[in-house]
C-alpha positions as CSV (number, residue, x, y, z in Angstrom):
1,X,0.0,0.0,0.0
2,X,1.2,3.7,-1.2
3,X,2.6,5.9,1.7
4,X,0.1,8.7,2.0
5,X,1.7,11.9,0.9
6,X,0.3,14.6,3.1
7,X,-0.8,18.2,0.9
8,X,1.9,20.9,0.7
9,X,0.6,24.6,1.5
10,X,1.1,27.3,-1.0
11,X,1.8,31.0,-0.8
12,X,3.2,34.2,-3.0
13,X,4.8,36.7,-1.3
14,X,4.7,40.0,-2.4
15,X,7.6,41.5,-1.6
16,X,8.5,45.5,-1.2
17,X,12.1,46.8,-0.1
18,X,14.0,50.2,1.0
19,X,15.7,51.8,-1.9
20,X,19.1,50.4,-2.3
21,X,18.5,47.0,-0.5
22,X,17.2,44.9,-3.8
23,X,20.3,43.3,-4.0
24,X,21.1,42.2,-0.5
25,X,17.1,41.3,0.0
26,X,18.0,39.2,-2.9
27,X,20.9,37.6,-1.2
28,X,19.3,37.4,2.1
29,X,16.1,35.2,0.4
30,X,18.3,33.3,-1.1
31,X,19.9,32.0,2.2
32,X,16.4,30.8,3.7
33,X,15.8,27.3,5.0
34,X,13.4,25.8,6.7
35,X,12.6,21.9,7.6
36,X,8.9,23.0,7.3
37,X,8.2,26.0,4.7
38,X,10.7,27.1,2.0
39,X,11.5,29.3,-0.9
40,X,10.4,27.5,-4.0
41,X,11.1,30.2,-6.1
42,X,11.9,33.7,-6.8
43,X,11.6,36.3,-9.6
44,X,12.4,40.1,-9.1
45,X,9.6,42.0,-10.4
46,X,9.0,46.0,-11.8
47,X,5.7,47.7,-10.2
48,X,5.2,48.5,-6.8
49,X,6.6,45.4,-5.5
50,X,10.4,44.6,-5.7
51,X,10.0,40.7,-5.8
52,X,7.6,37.7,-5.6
53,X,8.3,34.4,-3.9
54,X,6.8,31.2,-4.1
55,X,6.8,29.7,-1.0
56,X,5.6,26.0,0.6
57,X,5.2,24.3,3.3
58,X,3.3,21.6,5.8
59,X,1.1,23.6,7.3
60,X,-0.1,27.4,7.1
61,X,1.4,27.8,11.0
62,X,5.0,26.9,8.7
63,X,4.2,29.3,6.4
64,X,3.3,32.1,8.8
65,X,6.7,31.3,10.0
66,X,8.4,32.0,7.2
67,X,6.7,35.0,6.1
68,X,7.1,36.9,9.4
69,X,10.2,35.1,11.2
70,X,12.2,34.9,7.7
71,X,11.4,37.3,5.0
72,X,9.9,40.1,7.2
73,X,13.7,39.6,9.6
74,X,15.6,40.5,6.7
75,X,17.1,44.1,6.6
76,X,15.8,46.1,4.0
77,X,12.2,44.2,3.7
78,X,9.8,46.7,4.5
79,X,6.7,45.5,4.0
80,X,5.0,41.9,2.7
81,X,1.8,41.1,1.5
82,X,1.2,36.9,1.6
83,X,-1.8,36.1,-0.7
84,X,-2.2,31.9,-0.1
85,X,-3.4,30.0,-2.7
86,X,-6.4,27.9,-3.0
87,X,-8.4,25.3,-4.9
88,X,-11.4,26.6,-6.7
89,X,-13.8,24.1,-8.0
C-alpha cells in the first residue's frame, strides 16, 4: 500500500524593499531554510513590489513562520503582503 503523501501549502509573497537593498534582499532570500516551509522560487519584479516568492510548506502555521520570522527579519524588507493560494472548483 502507497505511503500517504500529506498536501503541501502554498503562498506568494509580495515583496516591497528600501531603496538600495534589492540586491542584498536578494541575497538574504536566497539563504532561507526551513525543515517545514521554504522558498520555492523567486523572480524580481517591476511595479510597486520589488520581488515575488513562491513559498511552501506543511502547514499554514510553517508558512506564517516563514513569512514573518524569515522574510519580514531581513534588513531592508519593508513590508509583505502573503496572498495563499487555494483550490477553486
Amino acid at each position: 500500500m502507497a505511503a500517504k503523501t500529506r498536501a503541501r501549502v502554498k503562498a506568494y509573497v509580495l515583496i516591497e524593499t528600501a531603496a538600495g537593498k534589492t540586491k542584498s534582499v536578494k541575497t538574504g532570500l536566497g539563504r532561507l531554510k526551513g525543515s517545514t516551509a521554504g522558498l520555492v522560487n523567486l523572480d524580481a519584479v517591476t511595479g510597486p513590489y520589488d520581488f515575488i516568492a513562491v513559498i511552501e510548506g506543511s502547514t499554514l502555521d510553517a508558512l506564517g513562520r516563514l513569512v514573518t520570522d524569515g522574510i519580514g527579519a531581513i534588513d531592508g524588507v519593508t513590508r509583505t503582503t502573503t496572498c495563499v493560494a487555494v483550490t477553486v472548483g
